[in-house]
C-alpha positions in Angstrom: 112.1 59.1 -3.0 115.6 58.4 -3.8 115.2 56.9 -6.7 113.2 59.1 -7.6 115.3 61.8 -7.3 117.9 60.1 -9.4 115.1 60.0 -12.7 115.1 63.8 -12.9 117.6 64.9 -15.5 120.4 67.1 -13.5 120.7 70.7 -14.6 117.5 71.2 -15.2 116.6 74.7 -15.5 119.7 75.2 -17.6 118.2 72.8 -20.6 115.0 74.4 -19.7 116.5 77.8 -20.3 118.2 76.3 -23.2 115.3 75.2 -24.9 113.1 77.9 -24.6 116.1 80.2 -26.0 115.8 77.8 -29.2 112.1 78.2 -29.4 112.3 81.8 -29.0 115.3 82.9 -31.1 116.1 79.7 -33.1 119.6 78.8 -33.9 121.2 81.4 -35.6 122.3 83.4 -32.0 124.1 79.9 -30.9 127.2 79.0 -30.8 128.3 75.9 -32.2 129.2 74.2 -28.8 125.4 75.3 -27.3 123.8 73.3 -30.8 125.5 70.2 -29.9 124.7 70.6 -26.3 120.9 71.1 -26.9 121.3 68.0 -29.6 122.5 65.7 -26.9 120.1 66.4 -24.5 117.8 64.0 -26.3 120.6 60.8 -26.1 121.9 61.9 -22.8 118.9 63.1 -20.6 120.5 62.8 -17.3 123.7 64.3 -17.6 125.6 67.4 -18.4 126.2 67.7 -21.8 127.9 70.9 -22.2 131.2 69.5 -21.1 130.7 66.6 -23.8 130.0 69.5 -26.1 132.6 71.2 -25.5 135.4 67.9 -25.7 133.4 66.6 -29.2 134.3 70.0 -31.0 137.7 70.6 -29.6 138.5 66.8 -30.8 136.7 67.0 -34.1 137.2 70.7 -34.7 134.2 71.8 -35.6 130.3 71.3 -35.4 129.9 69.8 -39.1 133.6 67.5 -38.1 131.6 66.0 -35.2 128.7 64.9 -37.0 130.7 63.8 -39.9 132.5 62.0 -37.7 132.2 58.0 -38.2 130.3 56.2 -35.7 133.5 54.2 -34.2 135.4 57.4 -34.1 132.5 59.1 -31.8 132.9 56.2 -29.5 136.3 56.7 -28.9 135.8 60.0 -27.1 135.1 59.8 -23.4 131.2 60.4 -22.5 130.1 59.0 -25.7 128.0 55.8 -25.9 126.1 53.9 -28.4 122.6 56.2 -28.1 124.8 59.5 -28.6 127.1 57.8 -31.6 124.1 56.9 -33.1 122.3 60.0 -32.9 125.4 62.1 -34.1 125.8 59.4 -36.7 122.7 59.6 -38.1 121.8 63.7 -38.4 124.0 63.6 -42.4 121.4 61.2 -43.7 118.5 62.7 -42.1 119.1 66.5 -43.5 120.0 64.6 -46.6 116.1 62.8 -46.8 114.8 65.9 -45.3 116.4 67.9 -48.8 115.3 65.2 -51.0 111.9 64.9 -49.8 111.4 68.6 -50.5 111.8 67.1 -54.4 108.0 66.0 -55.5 107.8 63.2 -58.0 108.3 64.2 -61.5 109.9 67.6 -60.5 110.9 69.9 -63.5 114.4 70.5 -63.9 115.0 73.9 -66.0 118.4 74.7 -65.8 121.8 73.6 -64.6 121.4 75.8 -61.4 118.3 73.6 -60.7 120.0 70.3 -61.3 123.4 71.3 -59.5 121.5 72.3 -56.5 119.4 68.8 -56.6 122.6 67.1 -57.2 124.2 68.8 -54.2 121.3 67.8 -51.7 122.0 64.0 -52.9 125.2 64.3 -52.0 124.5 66.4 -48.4 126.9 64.4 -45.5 128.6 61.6 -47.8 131.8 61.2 -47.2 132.6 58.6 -49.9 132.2 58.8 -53.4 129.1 57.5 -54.8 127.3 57.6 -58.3 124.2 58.4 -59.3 121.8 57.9 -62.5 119.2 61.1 -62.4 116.2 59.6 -64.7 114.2 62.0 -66.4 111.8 62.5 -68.8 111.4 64.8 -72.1 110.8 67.6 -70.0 113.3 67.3 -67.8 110.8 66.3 -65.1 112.2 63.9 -62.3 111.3 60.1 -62.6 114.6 58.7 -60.2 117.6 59.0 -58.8 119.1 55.5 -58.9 122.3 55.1 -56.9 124.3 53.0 -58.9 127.4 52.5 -56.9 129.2 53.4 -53.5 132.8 53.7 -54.1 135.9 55.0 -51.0 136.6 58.6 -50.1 138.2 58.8 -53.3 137.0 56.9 -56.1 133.7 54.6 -57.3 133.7 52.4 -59.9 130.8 52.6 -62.8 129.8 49.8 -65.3 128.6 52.0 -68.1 126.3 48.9 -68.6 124.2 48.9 -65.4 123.9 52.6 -66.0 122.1 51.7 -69.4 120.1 49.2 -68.0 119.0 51.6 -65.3 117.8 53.9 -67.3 115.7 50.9 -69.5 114.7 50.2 -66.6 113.1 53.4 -65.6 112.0 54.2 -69.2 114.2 57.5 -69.0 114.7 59.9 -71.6 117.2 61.5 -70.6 119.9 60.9 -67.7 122.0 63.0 -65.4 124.9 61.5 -64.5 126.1 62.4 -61.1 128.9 61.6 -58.3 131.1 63.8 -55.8 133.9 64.2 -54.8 134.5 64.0 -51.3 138.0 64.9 -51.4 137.2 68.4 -52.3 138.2 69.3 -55.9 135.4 70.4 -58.2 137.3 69.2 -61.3 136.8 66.1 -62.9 139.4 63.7 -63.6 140.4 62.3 -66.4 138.3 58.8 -65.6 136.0 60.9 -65.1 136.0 62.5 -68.7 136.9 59.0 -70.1 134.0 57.5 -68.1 131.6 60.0 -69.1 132.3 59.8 -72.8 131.7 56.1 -73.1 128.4 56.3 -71.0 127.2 58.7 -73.2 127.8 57.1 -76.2 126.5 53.6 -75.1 123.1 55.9 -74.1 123.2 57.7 -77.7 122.9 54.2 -79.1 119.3 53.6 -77.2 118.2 56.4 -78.4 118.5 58.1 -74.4 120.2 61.7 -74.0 122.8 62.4 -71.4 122.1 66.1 -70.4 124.9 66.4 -67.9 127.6 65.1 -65.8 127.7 67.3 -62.1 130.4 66.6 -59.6 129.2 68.2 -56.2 131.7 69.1 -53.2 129.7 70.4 -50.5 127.1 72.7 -52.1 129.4 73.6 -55.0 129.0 71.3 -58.5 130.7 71.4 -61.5 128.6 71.0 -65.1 130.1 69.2 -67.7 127.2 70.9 -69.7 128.7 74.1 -69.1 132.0 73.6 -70.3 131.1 71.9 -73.2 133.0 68.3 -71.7 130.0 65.7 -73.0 130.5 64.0 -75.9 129.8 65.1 -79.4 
């Protein structure tokens, strides 16, 4: 009996009451602490999470600061293990696949609007910078998104020749270029400008079209198209 006893998750009819409030009303009448707390019920199933809620957000300073938080930084908060670090860790890439799965294969692209808000969903929770080769075809309809390198929080390094050979590779068209920055300025640098000019001109050669460059901070993206910045 004792041990059974100790099985049943404590507090009970509070993550009862919780959950049922989710099912009822759904998120939007939450505060930030009560969707962490009903998150960590499913690492933590026998304790109280509300205080752990509570301590995450006042060290991190925010909902989207604790699950950007890195994994080693989680477990450095007292009440956090492995299973609730991991769990945290992981939510980023999972709303990331969740956007990106929404995309079907060979997806047409009409606009900048459509390709800055794709761009923006492959970016969703990185907190590095990272570059990206968007494949299409002569209608602007998706073939891949080929990560082409993983950089720091503030640069990534391109070889303008593994971008070429991407696109061969995936018998593109035409190419989107793409990278963010997480650091948070929308304008592009002037590697950036340098980089962009060469790729597009090594592409031009092989007979491929570069439609665009978009830097994407958060859900905000910056066209090259727009502001006439690819090369002639």
């Amino acid at each position: 009996m004792n041990k059974e006893r100790k099985q049943k998750p404590l507090h009970g009819g509070h993550r009862q009451r919780l959950k049922e409030r989710y099912l009822n009303e759904g998120l939007d009448s939450f505060e930030p602490h009560q969707v962490l707390e009903l998150l960590l019920f499913y690492a933590l199933p026998y304790k109280d999470t509300n205080e752990l809620a509570h301590r995450l957000i006042a060290h991190f300073g925010s909902l989207h600061g604790v699950l950007d938080a890195a994994y080693e930084e989680l477990l450095q908060v007292p009440g956090v293990g492995a299973n609730t670090a991991c769990l945290l860790t992981m939510l980023p890439d999972l709303f990331r696949s969740y956007q990106l799965d929404r995309y079907q294969p060979r997806q047409q692209f009409p606009d900048t609007a459509a390709l800055g808000s794709y761009v923006c969903d492959l970016f969703l929770g990185c907190d590095y910078e990272v570059f990206y080769l968007i494949c299409l075809d002569m209608q602007n309809r998706l073939i891949k998104a080929s990560m082409i390198n993983r950089g720091t929080i503030d640069e990534v390094f391109v070889y303008p020749r593994i971008v070429a050979e991407t696109a061969l590779r995936h018998k593109a068209k035409r190419v989107v270029l793409a990278h963010n920055h997480p650091g948070g300025t929308l304008r592009p640098t002037s590697a950036d400008l340098k980089l962009t000019r060469h790729i597009d001109a090594l592409l031009r050669d092989i007979n491929i079209t570069v439609v665009d460059h978009i830097i994407a901070v958060g859900m905000q993206y910056f066209s090259f198209s727009e502001k006439n910045l690819l090369g002639g």
